[in-house]
C-alpha positions in Angstrom: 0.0 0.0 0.0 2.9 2.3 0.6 3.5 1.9 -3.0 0.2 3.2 -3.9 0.0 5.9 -2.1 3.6 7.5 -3.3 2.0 6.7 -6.9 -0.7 8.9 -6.1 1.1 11.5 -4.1 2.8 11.8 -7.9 -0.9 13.3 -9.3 0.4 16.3 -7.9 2.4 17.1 -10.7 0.6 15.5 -13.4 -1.2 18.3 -15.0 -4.3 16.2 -16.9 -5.2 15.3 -13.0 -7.5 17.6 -11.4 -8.2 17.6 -7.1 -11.4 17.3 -6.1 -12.8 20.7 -5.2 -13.0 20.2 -1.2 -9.7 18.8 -1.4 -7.6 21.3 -3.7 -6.3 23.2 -0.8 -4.6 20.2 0.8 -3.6 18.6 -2.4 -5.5 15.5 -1.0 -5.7 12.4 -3.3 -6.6 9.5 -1.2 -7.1 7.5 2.0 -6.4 4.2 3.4 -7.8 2.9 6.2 -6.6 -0.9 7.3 -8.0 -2.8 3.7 -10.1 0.2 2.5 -9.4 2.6 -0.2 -10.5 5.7 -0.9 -9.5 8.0 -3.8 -10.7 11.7 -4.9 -10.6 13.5 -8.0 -12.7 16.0 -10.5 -15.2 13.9 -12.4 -13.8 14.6 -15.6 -12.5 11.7 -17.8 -8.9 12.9 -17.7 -8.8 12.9 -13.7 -10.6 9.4 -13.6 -8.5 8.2 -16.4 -5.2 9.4 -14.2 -6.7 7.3 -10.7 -7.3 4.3 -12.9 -3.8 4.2 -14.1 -2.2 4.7 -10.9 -4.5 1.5 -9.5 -3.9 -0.6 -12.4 0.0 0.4 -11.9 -0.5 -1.3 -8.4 -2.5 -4.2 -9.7 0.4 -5.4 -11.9 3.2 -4.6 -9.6 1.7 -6.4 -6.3 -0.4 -8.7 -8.0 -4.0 -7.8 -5.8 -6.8 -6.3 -8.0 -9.4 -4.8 -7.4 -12.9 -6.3 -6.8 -15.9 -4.2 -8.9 -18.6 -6.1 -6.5 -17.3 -4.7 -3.5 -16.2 -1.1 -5.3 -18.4 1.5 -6.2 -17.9 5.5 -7.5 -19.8 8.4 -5.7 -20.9 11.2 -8.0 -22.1 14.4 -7.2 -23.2 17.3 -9.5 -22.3 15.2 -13.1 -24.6 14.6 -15.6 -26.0 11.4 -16.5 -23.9 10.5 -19.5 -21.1 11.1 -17.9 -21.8 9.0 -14.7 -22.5 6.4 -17.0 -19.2 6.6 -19.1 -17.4 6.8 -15.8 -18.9 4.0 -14.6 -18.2 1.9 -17.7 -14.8 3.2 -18.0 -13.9 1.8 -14.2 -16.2 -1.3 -14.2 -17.8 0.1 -10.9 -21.2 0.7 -10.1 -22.6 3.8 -8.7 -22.9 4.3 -4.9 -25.4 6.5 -3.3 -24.9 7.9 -0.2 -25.8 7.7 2.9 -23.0 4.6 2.9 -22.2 2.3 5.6 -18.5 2.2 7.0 -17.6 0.3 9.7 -21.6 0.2 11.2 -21.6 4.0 10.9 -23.7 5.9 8.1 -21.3 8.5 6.1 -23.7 11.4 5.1 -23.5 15.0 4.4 -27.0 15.4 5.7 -28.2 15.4 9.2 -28.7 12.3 10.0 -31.9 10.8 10.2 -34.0 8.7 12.8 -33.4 5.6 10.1 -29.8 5.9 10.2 -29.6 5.4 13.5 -32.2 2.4 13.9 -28.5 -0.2 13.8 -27.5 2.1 17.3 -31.1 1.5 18.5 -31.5 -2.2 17.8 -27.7 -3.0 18.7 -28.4 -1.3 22.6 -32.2 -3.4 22.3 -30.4 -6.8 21.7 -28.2 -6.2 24.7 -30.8 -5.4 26.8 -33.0 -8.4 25.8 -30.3 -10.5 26.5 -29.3 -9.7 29.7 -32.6 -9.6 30.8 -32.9 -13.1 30.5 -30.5 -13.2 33.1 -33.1 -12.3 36.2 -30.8 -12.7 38.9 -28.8 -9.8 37.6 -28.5 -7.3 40.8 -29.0 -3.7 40.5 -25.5 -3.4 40.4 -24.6 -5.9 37.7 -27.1 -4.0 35.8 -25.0 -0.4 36.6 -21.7 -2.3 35.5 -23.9 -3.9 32.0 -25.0 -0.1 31.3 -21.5 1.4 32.0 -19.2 -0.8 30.0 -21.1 -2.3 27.0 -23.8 0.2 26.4 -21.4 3.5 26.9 -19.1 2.0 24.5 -21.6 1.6 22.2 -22.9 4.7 22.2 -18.9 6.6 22.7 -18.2 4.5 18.8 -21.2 6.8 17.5 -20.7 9.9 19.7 -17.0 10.2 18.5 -18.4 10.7 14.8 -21.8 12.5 15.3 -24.0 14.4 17.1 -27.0 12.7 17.1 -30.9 13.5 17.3 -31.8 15.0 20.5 -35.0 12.1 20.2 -32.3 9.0 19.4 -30.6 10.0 22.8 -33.8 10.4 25.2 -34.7 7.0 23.4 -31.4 5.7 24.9 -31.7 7.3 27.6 -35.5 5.8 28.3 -33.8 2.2 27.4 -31.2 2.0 29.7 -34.1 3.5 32.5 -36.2 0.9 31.7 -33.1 -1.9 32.0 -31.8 -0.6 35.6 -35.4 -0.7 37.2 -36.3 -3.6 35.4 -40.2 -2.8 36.4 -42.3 -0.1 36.0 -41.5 1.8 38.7 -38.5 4.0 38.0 -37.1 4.5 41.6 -35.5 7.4 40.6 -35.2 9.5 37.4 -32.6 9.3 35.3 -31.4 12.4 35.3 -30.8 12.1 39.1 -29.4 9.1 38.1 -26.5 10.5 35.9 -24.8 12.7 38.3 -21.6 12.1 40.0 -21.6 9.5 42.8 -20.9 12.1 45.1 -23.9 14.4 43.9 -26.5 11.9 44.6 -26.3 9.8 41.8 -25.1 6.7 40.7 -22.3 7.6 38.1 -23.7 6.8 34.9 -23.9 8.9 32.3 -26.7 10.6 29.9 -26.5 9.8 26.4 -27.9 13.7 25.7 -25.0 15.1 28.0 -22.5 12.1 26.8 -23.2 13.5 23.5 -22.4 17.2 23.9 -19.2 16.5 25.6 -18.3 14.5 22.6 -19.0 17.6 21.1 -17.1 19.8 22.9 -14.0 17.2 22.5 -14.3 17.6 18.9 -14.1 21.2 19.6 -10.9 21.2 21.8 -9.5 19.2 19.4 -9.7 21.1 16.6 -8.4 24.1 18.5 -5.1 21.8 20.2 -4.2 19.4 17.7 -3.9 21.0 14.0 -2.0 18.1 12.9 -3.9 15.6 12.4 -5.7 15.5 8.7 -9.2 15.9 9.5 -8.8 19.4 11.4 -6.3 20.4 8.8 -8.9 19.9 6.7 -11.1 21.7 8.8 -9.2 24.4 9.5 -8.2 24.8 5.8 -12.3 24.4 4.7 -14.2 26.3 7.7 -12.0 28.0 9.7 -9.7 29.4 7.1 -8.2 32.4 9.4 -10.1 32.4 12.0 -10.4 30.1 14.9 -13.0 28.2 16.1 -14.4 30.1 18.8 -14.8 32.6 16.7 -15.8 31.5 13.0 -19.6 32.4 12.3 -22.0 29.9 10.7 -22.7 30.2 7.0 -25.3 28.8 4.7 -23.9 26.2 3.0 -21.7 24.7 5.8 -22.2 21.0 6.3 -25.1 19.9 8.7 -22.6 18.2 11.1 -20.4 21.6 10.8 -23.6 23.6 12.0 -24.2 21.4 14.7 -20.8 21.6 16.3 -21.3 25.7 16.0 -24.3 25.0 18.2 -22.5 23.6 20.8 -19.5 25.9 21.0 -22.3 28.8 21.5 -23.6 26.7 24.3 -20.7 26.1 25.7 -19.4 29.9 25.1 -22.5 31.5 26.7 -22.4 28.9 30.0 -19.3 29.8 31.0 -19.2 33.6 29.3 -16.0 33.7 26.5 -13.5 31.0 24.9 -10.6 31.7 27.2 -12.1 30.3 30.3 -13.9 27.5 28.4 -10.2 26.8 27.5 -8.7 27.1 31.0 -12.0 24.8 32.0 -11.1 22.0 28.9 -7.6 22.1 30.0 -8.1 21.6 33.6 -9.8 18.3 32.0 -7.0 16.9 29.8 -4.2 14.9 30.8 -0.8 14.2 28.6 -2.8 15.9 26.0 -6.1 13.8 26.4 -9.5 15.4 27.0 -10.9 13.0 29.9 -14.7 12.7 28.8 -16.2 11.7 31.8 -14.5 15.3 33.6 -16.1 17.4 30.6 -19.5 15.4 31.7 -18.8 15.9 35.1 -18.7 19.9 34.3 -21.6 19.8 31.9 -24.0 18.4 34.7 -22.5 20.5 37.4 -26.0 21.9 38.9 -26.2 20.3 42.4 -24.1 20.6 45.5 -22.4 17.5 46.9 -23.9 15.3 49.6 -22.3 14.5 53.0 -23.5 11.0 52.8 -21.5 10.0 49.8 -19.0 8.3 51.4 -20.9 6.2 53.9 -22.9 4.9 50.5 -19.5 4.2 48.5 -17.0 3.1 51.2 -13.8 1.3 50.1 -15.1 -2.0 51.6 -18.4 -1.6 50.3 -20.2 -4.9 48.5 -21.6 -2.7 45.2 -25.0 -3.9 45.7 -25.2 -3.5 48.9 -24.3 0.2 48.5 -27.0 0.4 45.1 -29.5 -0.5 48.5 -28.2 1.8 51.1 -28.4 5.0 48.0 -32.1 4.1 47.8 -32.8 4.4 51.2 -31.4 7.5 52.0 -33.1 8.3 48.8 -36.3 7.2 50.3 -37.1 5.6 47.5 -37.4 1.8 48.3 -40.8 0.1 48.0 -41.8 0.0 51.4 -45.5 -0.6 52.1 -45.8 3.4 52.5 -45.1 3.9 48.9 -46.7 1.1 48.0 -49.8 2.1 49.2 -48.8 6.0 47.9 -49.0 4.3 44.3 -52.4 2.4 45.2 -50.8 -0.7 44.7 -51.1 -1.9 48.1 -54.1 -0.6 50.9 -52.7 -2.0 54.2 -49.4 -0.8 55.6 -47.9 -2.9 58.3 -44.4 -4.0 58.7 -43.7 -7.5 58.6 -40.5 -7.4 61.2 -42.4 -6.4 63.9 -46.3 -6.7 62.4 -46.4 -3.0 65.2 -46.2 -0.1 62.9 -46.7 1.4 59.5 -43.3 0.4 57.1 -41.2 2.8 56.1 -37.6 3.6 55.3 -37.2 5.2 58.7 -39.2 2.5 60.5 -37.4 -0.1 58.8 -34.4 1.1 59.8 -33.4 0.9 62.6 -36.2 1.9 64.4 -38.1 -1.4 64.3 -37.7 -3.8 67.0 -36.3 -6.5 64.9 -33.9 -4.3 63.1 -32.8 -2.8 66.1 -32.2 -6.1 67.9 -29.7 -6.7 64.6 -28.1 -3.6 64.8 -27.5 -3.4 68.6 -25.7 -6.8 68.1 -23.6 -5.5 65.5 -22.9 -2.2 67.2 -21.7 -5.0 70.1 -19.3 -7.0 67.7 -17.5 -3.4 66.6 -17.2 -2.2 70.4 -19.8 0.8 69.8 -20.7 2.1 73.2 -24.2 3.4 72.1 -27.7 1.4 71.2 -30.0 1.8 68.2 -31.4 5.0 67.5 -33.7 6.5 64.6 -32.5 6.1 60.8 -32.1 10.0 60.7 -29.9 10.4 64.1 -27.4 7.0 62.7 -27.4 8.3 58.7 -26.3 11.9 60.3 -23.6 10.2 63.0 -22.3 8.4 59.4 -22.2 11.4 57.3 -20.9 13.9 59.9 -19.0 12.1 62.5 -17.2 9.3 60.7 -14.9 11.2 58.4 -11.7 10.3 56.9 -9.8 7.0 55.7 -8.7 4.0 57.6 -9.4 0.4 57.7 -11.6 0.6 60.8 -13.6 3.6 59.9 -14.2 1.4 56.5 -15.5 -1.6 58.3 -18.4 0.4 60.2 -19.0 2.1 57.1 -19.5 -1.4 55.5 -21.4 -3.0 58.4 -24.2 -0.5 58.1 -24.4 -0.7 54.5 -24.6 -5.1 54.8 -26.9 -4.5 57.5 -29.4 -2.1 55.6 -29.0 -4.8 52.6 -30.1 -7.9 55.1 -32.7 -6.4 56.9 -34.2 -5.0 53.1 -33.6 -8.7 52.3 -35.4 -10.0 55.3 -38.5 -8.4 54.8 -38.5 -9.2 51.0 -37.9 -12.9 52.0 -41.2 -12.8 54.5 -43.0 -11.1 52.1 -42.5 -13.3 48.9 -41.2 -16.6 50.2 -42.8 -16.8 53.6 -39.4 -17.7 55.8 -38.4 -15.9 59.0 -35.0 -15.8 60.4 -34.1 -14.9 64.0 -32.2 -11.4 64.3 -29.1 -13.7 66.1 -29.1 -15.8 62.4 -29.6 -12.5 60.9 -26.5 -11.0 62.5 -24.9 -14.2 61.7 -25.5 -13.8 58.1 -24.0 -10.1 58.4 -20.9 -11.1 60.1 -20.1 -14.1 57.5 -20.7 -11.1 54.6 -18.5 -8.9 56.5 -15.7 -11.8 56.9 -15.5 -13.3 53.2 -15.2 -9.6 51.9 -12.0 -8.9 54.2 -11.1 -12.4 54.3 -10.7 -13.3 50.6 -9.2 -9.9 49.7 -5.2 -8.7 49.5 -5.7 -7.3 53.0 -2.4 -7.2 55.2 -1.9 -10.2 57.7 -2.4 -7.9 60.7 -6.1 -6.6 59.8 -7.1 -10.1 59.0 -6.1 -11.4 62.0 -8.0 -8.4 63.8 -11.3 -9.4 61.9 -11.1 -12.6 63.1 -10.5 -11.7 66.6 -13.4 -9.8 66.6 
């Protein structure tokens, strides 16, 4: 292939071969991409004529030709005899665009709710899939969404900006596959912010998209050696920059909707120097870190004090995807149960004394409390049960900082929220009882296999056992 493309780099200076219009400036005559050829020229016999000999120059020299079924020549602006003599002349057939290149559509246009139905029914299939899988937690759900589906949708954000109804679609999808029910818990936005704003870490496919966008934007400002922004800069920009450059008619739809965003952008955060200083604060050995740019895009709440008590080091994940929802509120306790009419009696089935609720539940029931009192007696807490509120505030408040022990009472609250939610879903939908003694046994077996089958240091293993 290196062959070829010094064969072509010679059109330069053959004067019967004419550059394609968009790509006079740059003297650009082709591309190669792993097994894939692309070449450009005027559609003009002479220019076509001067392509063809280059390729047939390779043919004979390396032996490969070139297959007509799987080539095909793009026209644009010719007249109908001449695409036809063209066409004859190469032994190719006529393309029409939009074409398909590695799963993506290459179009001019903006592109359209059809184009995008392969990114739809790709994310679909993965859902249906996995949801085969019913024992799949709320966490392993999290993990699905955040590695599979966000690099499916980073392939496509990398190249377009898409339709503003293709990304709520997405977004509604991967909803509808964390929940796995009706009842969304919380909403998705909520859902998208940082971990230590309230939400879980994942991201938006709407927001996802625009910092895509504004990548595209930094990098065409940093890096004006690579081909594509040279080309940009020699097409659009010109001599001006492109915080600056102003939208014109005939720009390209994709062109127009990159402008969009850089005027977002530019009026958030009032001029291009400190969008700059902001996209630069971002980047690392002169890589833009997406998930920072989101981070700054969905900047809009302050950050909770119970963050860490939810996400400790020692944490089992879905244990803490439980312990978020309660100090959300937003379990399906018999209260909101009955709030949605689903249910019309409201009685808690650890102590069958009073209404259930998240603050009833825990840890002011006498069942729970009876758990956590002997867990409070297994870490060598001096105090007894109290109210959800007064023990989620001690957590949040009081026990700051890092440190092994400080880890493990952040992690026997969250196990113990997780197996007192478990207990009453057990009663409820199996019909089996445990004791709170084989309930605290349960906790402290959880607690041990985490620290006991990890890469902890002799010395704290030997603690937890002495415990």
């Amino acid at each position: 292939m290196e062959y070829l493309s010094r064969r072509l780099e010679m059109l330069k200076e053959d004067r019967r071969f004419k550059f394609h219009p968009k790509c006079s400036k740059m003297k650009l005559t082709h591309l190669i991409f792993a097994d894939d050829l692309l070449m450009f020229g005027k559609a003009d016999m002479s220019s076509i004529i001067s392509l063809n000999t280059c390729l047939q120059d390779f043919c004979q020299v390396s032996g490969l030709e070139a297959n007509p079924t799987k080539c095909a020549v793009y026209l644009c602006g010719v007249e109908d005899n001449l695409k036809a003599q063209i066409c004859t002349y190469l032994s190719f057939s006529e393309g029409t665009l939009p074409m398909r290149y590695l799963g993506l559509p290459l179009t001019t246009r903006r592109i359209s709710h059809f184009e995008c139905s392969s990114l739809i029914n790709k994310i679909t299939n993965q859902f249906q899939n996995w949801q085969q899988n019913r024992s799949l937690s709320y966490a392993g759900r999290i993990q699905m969404i955040k590695s599979v589906i966000l690099g499916i949708q980073t392939f496509w954000f990398s190249n377009y900006i898409l339709p503003t109804k293709i990304l709520e679609k997405i977004d509604r999808l991967c909803s509808a596959f964390l929940w796995g029910q009706k009842i969304h818990l919380i909403s998705w936005d909520s859902v998208c912010l940082n971990k230590k704003k309230e939400g879980l870490g994942l991201f938006s496919a709407k927001v996802w998209n625009q910092a895509s966008a504004v990548k595209l934007l930094w990098m065409i400002h940093q890096k004006k050696d690579i081909l594509w922004i040279k080309w940009i800069h020699g097409h659009y920009l010109k001599n001006s920059n492109v915080w600056q450059v102003q939208q014109r008619v005939n720009d390209s739809w994709m062109w127009k909707q990159l402008l969009k965003t850089r005027n977002m952008i530019l009026e958030k955060y009032g001029n291009a120097d400190e969008v700059l200083n902001i996209l630069n604060s971002c980047s690392s050995n002169g890589k833009l870190r997406l998930s920072l740019v989101y981070n700054i895009l969905t900047n809009s709440s302050a950050a909770i004090n119970w963050s860490e008590t939810t996400w400790g080091r020692l944490n089992y994940p879905k244990h803490s995807i439980i312990i978020w929802l309660a100090f959300h509120s937003r379990l399906l306790t018999q209260e909101r149960l009955c709030r949605f009419r689903i249910l019309s009696t409201n009685c808690c089935v650890l102590c069958s004394r009073q209404p259930e609720n998240c603050k009833h539940l825990f840890f002011e029931c006498q069942y729970s409390a009876e758990v956590w009192n002997n867990v409070m007696d297994w870490l060598g807490y001096t105090w007894r049960s109290c109210t959800w509120v007064q023990l989620s505030s001690w957590y949040s408040s009081c026990l700051k900082g890092k440190g092994f022990k400080k880890d493990l009472k952040r992690m026997a609250l969250s196990v113990a929220v997780y197996f007192i939610w478990q207990e009453r879903n057990v009663r409820i939908f199996q019909g089996i009882a445990r004791t709170p003694d084989t309930l605290f046994r349960a906790i402290k077996v959880s607690i041990f296999t985490r620290i006991l089958n990890d890469d902890f240091p002799a010395h704290i293993k030997e603690m937890i056992v002495n415990l």
